[in-house]
N, C-alpha and C positions, 0 to 999 in steps of 0.2 A: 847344650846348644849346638857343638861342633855335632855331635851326630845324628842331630836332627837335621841342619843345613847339607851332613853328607846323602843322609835317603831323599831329599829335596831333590839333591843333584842326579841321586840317579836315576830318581821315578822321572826327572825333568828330558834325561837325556833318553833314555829307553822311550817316552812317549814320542820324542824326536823320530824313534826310529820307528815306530809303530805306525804312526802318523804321514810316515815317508819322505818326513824334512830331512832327514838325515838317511842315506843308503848305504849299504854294503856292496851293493851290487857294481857292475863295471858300468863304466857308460860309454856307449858304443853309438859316435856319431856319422851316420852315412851320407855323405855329402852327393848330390848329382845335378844335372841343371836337364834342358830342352825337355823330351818326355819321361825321364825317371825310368826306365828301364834298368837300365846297367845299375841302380839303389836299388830299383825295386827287387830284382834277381838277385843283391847283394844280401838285403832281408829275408826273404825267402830263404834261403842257403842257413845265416845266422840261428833266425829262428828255430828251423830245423834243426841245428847242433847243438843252439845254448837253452832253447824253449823260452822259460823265462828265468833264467839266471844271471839276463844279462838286461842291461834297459836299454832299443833302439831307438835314436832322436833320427831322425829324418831330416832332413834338411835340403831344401830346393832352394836352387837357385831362382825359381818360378814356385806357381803356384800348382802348376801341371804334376810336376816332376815331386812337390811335398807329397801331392795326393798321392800319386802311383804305390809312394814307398809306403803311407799309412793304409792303401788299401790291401799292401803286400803284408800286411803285421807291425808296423813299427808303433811302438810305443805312445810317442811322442812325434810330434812337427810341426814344422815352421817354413819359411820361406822369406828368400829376401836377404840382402845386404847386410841389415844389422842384427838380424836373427844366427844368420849366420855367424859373422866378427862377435856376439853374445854370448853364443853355444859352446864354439870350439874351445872357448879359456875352460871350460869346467868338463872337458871328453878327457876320458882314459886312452880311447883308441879313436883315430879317425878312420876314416877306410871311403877311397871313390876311384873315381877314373884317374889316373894322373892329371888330365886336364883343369882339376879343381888347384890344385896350386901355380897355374899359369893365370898371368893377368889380361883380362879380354880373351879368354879361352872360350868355347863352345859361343860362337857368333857375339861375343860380346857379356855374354851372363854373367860370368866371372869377373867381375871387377875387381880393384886392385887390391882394395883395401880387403876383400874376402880371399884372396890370393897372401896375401902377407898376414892374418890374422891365423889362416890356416899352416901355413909353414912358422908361423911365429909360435904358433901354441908349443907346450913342451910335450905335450901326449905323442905317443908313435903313430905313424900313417903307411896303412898299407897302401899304394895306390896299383890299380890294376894298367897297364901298357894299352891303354886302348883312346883314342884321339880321333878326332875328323880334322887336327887342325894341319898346317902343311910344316909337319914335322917327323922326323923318323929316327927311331928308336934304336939304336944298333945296338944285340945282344940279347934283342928279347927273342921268343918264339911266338909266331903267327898262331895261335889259339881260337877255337870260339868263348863265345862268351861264359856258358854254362861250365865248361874246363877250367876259365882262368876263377872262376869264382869258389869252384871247387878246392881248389889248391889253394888260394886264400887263406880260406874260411877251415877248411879242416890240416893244414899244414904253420902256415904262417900267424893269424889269428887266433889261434889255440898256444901257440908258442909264444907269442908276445903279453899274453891278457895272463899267463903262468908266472912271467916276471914283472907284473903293472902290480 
């Protein structure tokens, strides 16, 4: 009986994993809000590095900014509030503009509770130095965009997802 109940358990959990309820993989949640560039160009980058070794969740603040990053490759998306405060308990890695952990950031998108669910989560976050809000940075380096995503993605995000 016990080892009948033990191939139970592992044909039960290997189908888990076949099935996709259960993953190996990392999950790599890209948060962005207004039109999803700065996500959309963070997928692109990823994609290109991890292909599919990695699972990308999209996440807009809007529905603009969902689309952009699913038409850039991402996996998975959503958009919105509670999609957001949802998603981020269950990321390995977050990754956005720094903007997405301020409360009312990007004209208001960022609301609070997605502000402190994101900084709440225990997963690491890279955030990249880039803002419209009226705030200044001391320390960083004035970059474009495709540069700071670079360094990211093949420096910083390769190095943290090695010890996640």
């Amino acid at each position: 009986m016990k080892a009948c109940l033990g191939q139970f358990f592992v044909a039960f959990v290997f189908n888990l994993f076949s099935i996709g309820l259960v993953s190996t993989m990392k999950r790599i949640c890209v948060i962005d809000g207004q039109g999803g560039g700065i996500g959309a160009t963070l997928i692109k980058y990823l994609k290109a590095a991890f292909g599919e070794s990695v699972e990308l969740i999209a996440l807009g603040t809007n529905a603009i900014a969902s689309a952009q990053m699913l038409k850039a490759g991402a996996n998975r998306g959503a958009s919105g509030e509670n999609a957001i405060v949802h998603t981020v308990a269950t990321a390995d890695l977050i990754v956005g503009p720094i903007s997405i952990s301020w409360a009312n950031a990007m004209l208001g998108e960022v609301t609070p509770k997605m502000a402190e669910a994101i900084m709440s989560c225990p997963a690491p976050k890279i955030l990249l130095p880039l803002t419209q809000e009226p705030v200044i940075l001391v320390g960083t380096v004035s970059e474009p965009l495709p540069h700071l995503v670079q360094c990211a993605v093949n420096e910083k995000i390769k190095e943290v997802l090695a010890d996640v």
